[in-house]
SEFI-397316 format. One line per 5 residues: their letters; for each residue x, y, z of C-alpha. Coordinates in nm, 2 decimals, decimal comma, padded with zeros to 4 digits, always signed. Example, Ala and Ser with C-alpha at 12.3 -4.5 7.8 and 13.67 -1.06 7.14 Angstrom:
AS	+01,23:-00,45:+00,78  +01,37:-00,11:+00,71
END
This chain:
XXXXX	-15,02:+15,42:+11,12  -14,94:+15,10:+11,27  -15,17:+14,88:+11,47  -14,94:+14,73:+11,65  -14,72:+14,97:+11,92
XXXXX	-14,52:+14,72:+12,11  -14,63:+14,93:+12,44  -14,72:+14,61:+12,58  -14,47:+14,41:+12,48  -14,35:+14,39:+12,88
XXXXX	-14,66:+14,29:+13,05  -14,81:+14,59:+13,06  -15,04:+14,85:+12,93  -15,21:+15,20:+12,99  -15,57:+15,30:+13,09
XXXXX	-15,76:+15,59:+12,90  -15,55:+15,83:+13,14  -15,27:+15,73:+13,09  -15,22:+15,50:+13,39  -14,98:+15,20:+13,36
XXXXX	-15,12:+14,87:+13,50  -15,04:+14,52:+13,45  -15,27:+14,32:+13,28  -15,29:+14,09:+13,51  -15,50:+14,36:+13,72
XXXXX	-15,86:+14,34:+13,81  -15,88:+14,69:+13,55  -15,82:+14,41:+13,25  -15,97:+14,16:+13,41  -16,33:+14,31:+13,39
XXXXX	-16,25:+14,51:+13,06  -16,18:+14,19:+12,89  -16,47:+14,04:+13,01  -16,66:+14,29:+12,87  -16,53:+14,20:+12,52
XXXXX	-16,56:+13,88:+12,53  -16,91:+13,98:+12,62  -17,00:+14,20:+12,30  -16,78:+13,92:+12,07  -17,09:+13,63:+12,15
XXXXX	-17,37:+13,87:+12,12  -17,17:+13,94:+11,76  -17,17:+13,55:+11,71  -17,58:+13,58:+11,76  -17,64:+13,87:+11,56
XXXXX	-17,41:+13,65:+11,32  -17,65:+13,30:+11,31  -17,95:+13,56:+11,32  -17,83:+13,70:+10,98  -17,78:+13,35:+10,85
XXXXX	-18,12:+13,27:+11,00  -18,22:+13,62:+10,76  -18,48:+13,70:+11,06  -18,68:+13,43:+11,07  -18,91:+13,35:+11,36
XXXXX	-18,50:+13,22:+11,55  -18,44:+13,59:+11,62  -18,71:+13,84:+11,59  -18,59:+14,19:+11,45  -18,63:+14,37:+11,79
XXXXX	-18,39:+14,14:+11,97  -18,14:+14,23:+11,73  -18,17:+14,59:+11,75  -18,14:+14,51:+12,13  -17,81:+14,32:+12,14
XXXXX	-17,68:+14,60:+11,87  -17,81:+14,81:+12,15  -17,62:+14,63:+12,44  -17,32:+14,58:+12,27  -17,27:+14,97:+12,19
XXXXX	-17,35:+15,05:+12,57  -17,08:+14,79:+12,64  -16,83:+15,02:+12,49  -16,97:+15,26:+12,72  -16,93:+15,09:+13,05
XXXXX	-16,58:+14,97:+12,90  -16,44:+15,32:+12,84  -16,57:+15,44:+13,19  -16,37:+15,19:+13,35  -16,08:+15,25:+13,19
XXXXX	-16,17:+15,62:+13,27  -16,08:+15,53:+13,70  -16,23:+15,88:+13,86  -15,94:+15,90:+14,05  -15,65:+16,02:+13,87
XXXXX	-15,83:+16,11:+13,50  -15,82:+16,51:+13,46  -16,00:+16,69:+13,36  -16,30:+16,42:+13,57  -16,54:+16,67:+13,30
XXXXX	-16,43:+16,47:+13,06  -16,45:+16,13:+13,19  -16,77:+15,91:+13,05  -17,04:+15,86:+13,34  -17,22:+15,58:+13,24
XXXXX	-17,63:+15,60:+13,35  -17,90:+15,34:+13,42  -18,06:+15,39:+13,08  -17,97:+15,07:+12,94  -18,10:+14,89:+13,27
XXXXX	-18,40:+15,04:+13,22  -18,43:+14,93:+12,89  -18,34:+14,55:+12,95  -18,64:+14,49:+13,24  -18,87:+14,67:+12,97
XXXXX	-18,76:+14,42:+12,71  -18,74:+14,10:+12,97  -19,11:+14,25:+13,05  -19,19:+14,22:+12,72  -19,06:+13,81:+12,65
XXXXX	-19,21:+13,72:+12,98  -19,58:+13,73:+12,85  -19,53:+13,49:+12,57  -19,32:+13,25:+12,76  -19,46:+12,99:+12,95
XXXXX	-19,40:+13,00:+13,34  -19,03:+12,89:+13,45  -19,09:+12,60:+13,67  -18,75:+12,40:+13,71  -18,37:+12,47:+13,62
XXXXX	-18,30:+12,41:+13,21  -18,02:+12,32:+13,02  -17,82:+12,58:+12,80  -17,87:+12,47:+12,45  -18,24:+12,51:+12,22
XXXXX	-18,11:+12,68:+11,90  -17,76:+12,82:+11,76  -17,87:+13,16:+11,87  -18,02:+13,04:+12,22  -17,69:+12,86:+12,25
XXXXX	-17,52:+13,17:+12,17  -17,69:+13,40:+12,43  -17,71:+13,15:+12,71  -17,30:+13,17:+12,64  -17,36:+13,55:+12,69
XXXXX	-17,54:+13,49:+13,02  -17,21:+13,30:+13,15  -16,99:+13,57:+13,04  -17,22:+13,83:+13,17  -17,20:+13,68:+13,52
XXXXX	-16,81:+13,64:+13,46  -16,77:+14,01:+13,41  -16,99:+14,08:+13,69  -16,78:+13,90:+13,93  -16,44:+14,08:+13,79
XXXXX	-16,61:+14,41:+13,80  -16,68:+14,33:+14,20  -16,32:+14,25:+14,23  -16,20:+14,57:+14,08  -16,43:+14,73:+14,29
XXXXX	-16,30:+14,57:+14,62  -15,92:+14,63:+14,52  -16,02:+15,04:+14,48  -15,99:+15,31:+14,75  -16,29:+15,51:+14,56
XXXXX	-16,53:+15,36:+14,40  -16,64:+15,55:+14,05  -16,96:+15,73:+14,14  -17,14:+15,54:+13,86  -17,04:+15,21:+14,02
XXXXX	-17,34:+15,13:+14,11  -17,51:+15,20:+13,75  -17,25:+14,97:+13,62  -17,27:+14,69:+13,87  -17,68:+14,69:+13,87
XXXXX	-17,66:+14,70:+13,49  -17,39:+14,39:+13,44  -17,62:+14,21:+13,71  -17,94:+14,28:+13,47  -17,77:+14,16:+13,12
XXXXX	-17,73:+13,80:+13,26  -18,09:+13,78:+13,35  -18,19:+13,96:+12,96  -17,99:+13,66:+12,82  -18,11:+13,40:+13,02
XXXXX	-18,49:+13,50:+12,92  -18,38:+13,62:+12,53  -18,25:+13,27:+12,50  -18,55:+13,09:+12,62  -18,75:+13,39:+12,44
XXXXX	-18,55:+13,27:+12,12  -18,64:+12,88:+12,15  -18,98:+12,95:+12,20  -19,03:+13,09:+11,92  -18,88:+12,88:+11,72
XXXXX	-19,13:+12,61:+11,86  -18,88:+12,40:+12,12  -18,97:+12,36:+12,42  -18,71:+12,42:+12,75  -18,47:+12,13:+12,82
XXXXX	-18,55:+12,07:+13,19  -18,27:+11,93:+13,41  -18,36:+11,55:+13,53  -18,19:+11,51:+13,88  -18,00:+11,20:+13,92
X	-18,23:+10,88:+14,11
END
């Protein structure tokens, strides 16, 4: 079997139901996103491996973003499962707070060993923190696009608001797993110096 179909050769492609959309719409928009997403949490688990788990990336963090990353898929294929129009709706994916859950238990977790947040910081600290504060971005991205597939609906999927709260969680599990990250590794936050 062939990888390559040539189904999109025109500009367009299909959802999970069969639906034909352009891929300029708000449906690829957010699903791409959403890869892009899981791709830089695969560049960190990458430098962590190179790291081999030292103090950089502690084990449980990468269990987490293995974690994430899998639930991505899970958000990704009820997106491109719309409610409207997918038969039997049985069959379509509902995705479930779980994973939210799981991130403010974790963010809990990093925000006893980290010392209090008292002015805006600077992206950067180590290859991995680099790597999830570049998560963090895309996180927000794909936030934004899911709102604007959201908006361009006539029904909203009834685990919309699962999805939505979750994508608005991950950019804050980065944010504090990236400072988590540095801290261990003993560097301290870069704070932002406003201009005299």
């Amino acid at each position: 079997m062939k990888l390559y179909t040539k189904a999109g050769d025109e500009g367009e492609t299909s959802l999970y139901n069969g639906e034909k959309h352009r891929k300029s719409s708000e449906y690829f928009a957010v699903l791409g996103d959403i890869d892009e997403l899981s791709c830089f949490i695969g560049l960190a688990l990458a430098a962590s491996r190179e790291a081999q788990h030292t103090a950089e990336l502690p084990y449980a963090i990468d269990m987490e973003l293995t974690e994430i990353q899998s639930r991505l898929l899970d958000i990704g294929s009820s997106i491109a499962s719309p409610q409207v129009g997918s038969e039997p709706r049985a069959a379509r994916l509902k995705f479930t707070s779980h994973l939210t859950a799981g991130l403010e238990a974790w963010m809990d977790n990093m925000d006893k060993a980290l010392p209090p947040l008292t002015n805006f910081i600077l992206p950067g600290g180590t290859k991995i923190s680099a790597y999830l504060h570049v998560c963090r971005a895309i996180a927000r991205r794909a936030e934004r696009s899911y709102v604007a597939l959201l908006d361009s609906v006539d029904e909203r999927p009834d685990d919309s608001a699962a999805i939505l709260q979750c994508l608005n969680r991950l950019s804050d599990y980065f944010f504090m797993t990236a400072r988590f990250v540095s801290h261990k590794s003993g560097l301290e936050d870069t704070i932002y110096v406003k201009h005299a």
